[in-house]
N, C-alpha and C positions, 0 to 999 in steps of 0.2 A: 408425703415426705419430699418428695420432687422440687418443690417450691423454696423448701429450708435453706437458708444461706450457712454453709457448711463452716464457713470461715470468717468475711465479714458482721461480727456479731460483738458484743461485749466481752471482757473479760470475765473465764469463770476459773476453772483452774486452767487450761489453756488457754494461752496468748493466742492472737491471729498468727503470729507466726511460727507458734507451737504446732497450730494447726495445718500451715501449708508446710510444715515438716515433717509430718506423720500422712498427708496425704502422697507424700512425696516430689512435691512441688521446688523443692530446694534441693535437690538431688547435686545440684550442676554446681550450686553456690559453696556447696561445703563441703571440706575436705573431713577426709575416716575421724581424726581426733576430734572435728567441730561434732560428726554426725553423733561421737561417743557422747560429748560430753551434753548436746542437746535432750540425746534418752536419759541421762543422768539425773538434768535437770526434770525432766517432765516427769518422771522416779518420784524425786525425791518430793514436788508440788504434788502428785496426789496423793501420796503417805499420809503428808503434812495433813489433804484435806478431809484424810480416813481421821484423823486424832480427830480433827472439829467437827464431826459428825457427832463422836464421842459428847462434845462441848453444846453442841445446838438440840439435839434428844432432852437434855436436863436443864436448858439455862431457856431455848429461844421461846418466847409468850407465845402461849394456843393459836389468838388472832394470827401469828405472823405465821406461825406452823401449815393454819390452814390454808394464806394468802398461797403459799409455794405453791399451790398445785390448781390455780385457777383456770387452767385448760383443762384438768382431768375433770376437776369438781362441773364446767359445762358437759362433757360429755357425758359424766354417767348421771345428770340429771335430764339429759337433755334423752338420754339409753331407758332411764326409770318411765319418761311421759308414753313411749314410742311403744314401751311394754303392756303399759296400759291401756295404752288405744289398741294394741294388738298387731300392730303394722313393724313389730321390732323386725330388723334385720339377721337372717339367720350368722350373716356371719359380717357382723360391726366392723368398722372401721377403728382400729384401736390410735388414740393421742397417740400425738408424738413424745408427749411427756413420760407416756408409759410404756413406750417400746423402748427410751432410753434408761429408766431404769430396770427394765426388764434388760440391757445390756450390761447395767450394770452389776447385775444378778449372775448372767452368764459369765459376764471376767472372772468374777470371785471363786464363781463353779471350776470354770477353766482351768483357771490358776492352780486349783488342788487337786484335781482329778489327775493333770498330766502326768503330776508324781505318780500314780498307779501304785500307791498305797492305801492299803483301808481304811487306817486313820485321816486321812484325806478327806475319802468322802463321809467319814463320821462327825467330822470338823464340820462339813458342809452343811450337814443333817441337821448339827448342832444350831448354828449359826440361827439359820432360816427359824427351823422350830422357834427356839430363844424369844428371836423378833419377835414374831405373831403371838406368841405368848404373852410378853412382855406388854407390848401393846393393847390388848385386848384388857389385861389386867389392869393396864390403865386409866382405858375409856373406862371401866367401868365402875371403879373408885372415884373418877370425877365428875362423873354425870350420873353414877346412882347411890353412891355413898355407898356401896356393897364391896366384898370381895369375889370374885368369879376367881373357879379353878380353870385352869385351859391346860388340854396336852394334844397342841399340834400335832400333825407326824405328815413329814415327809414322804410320800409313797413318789419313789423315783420313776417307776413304770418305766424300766428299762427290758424291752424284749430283746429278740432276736438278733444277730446281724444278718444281713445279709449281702454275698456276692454284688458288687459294685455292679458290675455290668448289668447283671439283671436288675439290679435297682434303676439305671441310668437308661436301661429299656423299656421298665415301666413308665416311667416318668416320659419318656417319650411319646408315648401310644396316648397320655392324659394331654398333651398339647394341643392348646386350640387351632383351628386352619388359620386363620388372619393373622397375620405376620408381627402385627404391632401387638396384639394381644397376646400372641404365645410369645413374646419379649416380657412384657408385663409378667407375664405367667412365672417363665422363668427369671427374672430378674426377683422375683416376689419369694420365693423359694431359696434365692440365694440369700438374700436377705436375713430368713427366718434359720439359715445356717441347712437348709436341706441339700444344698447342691456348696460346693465351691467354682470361683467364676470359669476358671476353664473347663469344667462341666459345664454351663451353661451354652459356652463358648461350642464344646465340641455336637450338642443337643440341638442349639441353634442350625450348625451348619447339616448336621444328619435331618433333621427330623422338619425344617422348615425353610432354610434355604438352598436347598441342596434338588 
């Protein structure tokens, strides 16, 4: 992911300049009512790009369906060979294509859960289920002329909590010696939403530069 040009890239629902506004890059240029009315806009563009979602499931042709995901479609054939010969890695390096939608899995989650209403996360349950249903029911109407039943289910596998500190001390004790890799370590973590960065921040200076 290192490599990704975060900002310089085409338009997709953010502009380049959408983009160095949310990284906070334009901080200095805009004043409170620009900074309002910039979130408004970027609101109201990916609303817009949930409706076309709606629009491209039913209207966009198979071919171009499956063109979308030509990074993923190399790796898990490139995942399927490596399995075969035996040499698969226990723990892959997942596309970048699929950690972005795997964010954009977690915004959705986010977004409902916060409210800490049960309907919320039933909404969520819904949602996902639906999908994978939907889909399956799909594939299998058009490649077998059949109808398949499917009933998803979302198993949340939500355990315990547990006390930060001792969380933030385990994770310590798992830090590698070499300085740039226990950066990696923790920087990888933060990433996957297991730490936030001034955890990292306070982890780094305890447990490896310190």
């Amino acid at each position: 992911m290192s490599d990704f040009d975060w900002v310089d890239r085409d338009r997709g629902i953010l502009t380049k300049r959408d983009r160095q506004f949310l990284r906070g890059d334009l901080d200095d240029e805009l004043n409170d009512n620009q900074r309002y009315q910039k979130r408004y806009q970027i609101r109201q563009r990916i609303r817009n790009a949930m409706f076309d979602f709606h629009i491209m499931y039913r209207a966009l042709p198979r071919r171009d369906i499956s063109m979308l995901w030509d990074g993923t479609d190399d790796w898990i054939y490139r995942s399927q060979a490596q399995r075969q010969r035996g040499d698969a890695p226990p723990y892959p390096e997942i596309p970048l294509l699929g950690r972005c939608w795997r964010d954009l899995i977690a915004l959705f989650v986010y977004a409902q859960i916060i409210t800490g209403i049960p309907e919320a996360e039933s909404f969520v349950q819904w949602t996902i289920e639906e999908g994978v249903d939907k889909a399956v029911r799909r594939h299998t109407l058009e490649n077998y002329n059949m109808f398949r039943e499917v009933d998803s289910t979302l198993d949340w596998g939500t355990g315990d909590a547990y006390n930060l500190m001792d969380y933030l001390q385990h994770v310590g004790q798992q830090i590698p010696d070499d300085s740039d890799e226990a950066e990696e370590y923790l920087l990888d973590l933060q990433r996957d939403e297991y730490l936030q960065s001034h955890h990292v921040t306070y982890l780094f200076n305890t447990y490896v530069d310190s």
